[in-house]
Backbone bond lengths (Angstrom), bond angles and torsions (degrees), N, CA, C in turn:
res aa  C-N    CA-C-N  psi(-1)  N-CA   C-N-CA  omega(-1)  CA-C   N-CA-C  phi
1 X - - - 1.440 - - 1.523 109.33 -
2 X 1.457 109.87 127.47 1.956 98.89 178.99 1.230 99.36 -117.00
3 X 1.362 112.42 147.37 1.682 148.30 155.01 0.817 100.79 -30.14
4 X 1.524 127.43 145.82 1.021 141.77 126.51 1.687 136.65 -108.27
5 X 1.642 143.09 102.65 0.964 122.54 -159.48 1.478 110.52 -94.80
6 X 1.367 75.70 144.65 1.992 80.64 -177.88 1.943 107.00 -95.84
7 X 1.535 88.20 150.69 1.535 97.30 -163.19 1.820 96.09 -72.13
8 X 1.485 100.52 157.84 1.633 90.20 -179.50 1.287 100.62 -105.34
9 X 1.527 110.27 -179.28 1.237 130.21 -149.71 1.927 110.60 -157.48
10 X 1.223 107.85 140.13 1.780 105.63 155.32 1.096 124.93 -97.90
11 X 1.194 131.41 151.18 1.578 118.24 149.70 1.732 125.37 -82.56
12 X 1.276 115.41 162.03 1.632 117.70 163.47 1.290 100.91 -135.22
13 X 0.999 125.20 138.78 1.688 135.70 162.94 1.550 103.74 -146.48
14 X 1.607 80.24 143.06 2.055 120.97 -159.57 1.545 84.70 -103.11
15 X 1.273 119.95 95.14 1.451 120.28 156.66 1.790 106.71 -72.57
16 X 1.660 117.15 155.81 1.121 97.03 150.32 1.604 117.04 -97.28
17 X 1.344 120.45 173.34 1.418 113.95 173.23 1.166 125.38 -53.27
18 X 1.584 110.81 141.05 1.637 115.27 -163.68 1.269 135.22 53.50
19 X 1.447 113.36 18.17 1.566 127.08 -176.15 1.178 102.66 -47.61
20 X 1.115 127.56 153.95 1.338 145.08 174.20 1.910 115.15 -66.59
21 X 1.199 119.65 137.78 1.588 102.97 -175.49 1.406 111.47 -83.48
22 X 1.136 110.89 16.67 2.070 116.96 -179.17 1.724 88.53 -101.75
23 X 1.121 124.42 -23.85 1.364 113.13 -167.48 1.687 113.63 -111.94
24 X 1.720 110.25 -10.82 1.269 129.35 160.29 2.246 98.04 -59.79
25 X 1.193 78.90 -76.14 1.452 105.12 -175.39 1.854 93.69 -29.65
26 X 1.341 115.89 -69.20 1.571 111.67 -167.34 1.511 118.23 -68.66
27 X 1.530 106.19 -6.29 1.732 103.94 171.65 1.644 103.07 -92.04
28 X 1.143 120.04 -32.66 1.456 94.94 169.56 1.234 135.82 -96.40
29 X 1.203 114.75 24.02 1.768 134.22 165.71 1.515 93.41 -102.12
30 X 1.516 136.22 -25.00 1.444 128.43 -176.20 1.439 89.24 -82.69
31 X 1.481 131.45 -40.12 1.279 117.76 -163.16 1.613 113.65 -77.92
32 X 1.179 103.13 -37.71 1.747 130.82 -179.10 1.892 97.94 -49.99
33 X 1.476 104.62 -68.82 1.416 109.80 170.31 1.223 131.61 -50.17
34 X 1.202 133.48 -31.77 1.929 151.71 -172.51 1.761 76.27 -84.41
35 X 1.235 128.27 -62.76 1.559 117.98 -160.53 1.092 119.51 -27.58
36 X 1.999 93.28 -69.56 1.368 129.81 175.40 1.378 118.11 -39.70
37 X 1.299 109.30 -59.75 1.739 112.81 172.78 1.717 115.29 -49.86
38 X 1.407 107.17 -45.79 1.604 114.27 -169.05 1.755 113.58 -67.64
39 X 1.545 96.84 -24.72 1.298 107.70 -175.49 1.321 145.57 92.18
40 X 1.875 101.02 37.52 0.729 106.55 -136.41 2.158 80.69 -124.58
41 X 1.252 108.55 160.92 1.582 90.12 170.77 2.077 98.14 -119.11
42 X 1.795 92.07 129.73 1.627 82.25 -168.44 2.000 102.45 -105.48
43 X 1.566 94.59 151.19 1.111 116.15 -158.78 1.551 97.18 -82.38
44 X 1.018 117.48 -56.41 1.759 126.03 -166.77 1.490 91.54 -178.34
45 X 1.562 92.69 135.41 1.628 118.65 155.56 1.449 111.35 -60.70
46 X 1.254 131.55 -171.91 1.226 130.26 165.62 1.819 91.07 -170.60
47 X 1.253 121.80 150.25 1.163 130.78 -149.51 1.915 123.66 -131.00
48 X 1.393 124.70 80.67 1.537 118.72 -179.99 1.409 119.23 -66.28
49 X 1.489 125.68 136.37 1.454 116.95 172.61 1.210 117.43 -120.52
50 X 1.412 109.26 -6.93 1.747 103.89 -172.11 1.663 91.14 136.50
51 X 1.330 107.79 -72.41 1.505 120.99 -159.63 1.550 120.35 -57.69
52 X 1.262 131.10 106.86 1.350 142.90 -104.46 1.743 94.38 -105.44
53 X 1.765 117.64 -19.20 1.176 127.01 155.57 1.459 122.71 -50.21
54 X 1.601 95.44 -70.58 1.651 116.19 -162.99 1.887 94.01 -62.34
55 X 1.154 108.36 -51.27 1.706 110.71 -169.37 1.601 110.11 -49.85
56 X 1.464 102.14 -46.67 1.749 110.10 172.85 1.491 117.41 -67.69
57 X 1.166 136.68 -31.63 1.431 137.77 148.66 1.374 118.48 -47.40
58 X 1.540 112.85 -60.63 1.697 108.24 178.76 1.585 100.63 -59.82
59 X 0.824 128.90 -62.29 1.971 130.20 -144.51 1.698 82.34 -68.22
60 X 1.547 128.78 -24.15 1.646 112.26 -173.53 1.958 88.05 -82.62
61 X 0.854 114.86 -63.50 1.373 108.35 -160.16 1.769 115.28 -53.95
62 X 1.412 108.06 -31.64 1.230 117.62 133.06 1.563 130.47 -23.47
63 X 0.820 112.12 -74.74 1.304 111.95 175.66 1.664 122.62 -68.36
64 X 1.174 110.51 -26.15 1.669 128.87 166.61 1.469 99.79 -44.12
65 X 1.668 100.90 -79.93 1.614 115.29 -163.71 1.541 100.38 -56.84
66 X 1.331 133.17 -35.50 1.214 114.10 165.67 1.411 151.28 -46.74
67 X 1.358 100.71 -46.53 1.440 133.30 156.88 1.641 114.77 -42.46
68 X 1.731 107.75 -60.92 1.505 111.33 -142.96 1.453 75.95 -91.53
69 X 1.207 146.86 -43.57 1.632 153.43 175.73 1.453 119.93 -42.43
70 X 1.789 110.76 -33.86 0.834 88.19 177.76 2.277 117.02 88.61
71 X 1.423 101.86 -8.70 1.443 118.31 -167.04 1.477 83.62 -94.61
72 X 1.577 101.80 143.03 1.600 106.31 -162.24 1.876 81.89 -129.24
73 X 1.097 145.06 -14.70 1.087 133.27 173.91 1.689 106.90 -111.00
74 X 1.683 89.32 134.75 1.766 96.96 158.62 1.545 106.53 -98.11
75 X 1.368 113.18 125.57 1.969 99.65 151.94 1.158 123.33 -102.10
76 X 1.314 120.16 133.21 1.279 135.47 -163.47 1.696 123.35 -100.15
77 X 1.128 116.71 102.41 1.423 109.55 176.96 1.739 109.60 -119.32
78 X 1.333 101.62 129.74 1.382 129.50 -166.67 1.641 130.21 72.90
79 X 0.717 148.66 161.50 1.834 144.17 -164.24 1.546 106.83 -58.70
80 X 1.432 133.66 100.49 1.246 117.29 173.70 1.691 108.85 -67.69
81 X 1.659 108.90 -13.08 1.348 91.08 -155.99 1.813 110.24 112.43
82 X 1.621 103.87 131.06 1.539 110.68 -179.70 1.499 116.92 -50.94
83 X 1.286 94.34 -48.47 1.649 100.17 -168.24 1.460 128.99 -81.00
84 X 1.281 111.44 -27.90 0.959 122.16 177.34 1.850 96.70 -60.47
85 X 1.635 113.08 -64.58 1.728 109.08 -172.75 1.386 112.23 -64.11
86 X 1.507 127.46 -4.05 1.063 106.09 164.93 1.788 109.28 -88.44
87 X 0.855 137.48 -8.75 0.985 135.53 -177.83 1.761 123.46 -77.29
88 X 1.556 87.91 -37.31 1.828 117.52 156.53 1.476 121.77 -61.37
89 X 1.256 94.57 -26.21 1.677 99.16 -172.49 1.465 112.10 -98.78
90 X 1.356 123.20 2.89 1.317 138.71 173.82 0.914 106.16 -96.76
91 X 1.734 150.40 -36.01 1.314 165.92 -106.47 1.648 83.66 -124.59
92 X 1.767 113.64 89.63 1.583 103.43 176.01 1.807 125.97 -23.08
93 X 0.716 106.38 154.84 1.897 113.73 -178.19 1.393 113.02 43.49
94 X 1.144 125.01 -15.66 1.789 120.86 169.70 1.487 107.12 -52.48
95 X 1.660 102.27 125.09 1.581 113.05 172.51 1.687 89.39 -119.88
96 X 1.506 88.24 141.62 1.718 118.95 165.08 1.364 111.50 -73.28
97 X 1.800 129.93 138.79 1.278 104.02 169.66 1.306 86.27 -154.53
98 X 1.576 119.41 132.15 1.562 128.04 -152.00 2.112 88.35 -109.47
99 X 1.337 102.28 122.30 0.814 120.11 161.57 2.205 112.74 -49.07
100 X 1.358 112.61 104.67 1.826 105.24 -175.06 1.828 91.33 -88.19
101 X 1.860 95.57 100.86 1.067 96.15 175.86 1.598 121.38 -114.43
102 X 1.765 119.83 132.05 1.794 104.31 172.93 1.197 119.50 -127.33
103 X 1.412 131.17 -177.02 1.386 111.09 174.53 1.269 104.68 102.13
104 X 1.612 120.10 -173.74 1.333 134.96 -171.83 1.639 115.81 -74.69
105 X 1.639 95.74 -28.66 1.995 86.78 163.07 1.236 115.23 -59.43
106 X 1.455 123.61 -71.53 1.287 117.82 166.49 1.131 155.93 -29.56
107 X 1.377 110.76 -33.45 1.904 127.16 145.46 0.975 103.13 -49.50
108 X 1.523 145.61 -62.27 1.428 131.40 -117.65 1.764 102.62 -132.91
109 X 1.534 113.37 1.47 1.425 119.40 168.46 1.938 110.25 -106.96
């Protein structure tokens, strides 16, 4: 039987402010799952809320684990925001990959 390794990957998820943690909780089992299906093996989520500290810490450490990992795809669930993906999209070999999300996650993130 042979291996196959799957390429790795991060997550990003665009909370809105004060999201609820039932609806935190269901975007990263939506993101975790889309990974899994795509084929991807994911390293760590990393998480935006609004708050202009915490968001600039994740999207750097973000970009760390990408680098030192070696993970050439981000998947993206919910709007990180223009600037931030252009900044991702400059980052040699970083691919964007938009979570196709419908339903009640999507309303409510």
């Amino acid at each position: 039987m042979g291996s196959s390794v799957k390429p790795l990957a991060v997550g990003l998820i665009q909370h809105r402010a004060h999201a609820p943690e039932l609806l935190r909780s269901r975007s990263r089992i939506a993101l975790a799952a889309y990974a899994h299906r795509a084929g991807f093996c994911l390293l760590r989520t990393f998480e935006l809320d609004g708050n202009a500290v915490r968001d600039d810490l994740e999207f750097r450490a973000l970009i760390a684990m990408a680098g030192d990992s070696g993970a050439r795809v981000v998947i993206i669930f919910g709007d990180p925001g223009p600037a931030r993906v252009a900044v991702m999209s400059r980052r040699a070999g970083l691919r964007l990959l938009a979570v196709p999300v419908d339903g009640p996650v999507r309303r409510a993130c």
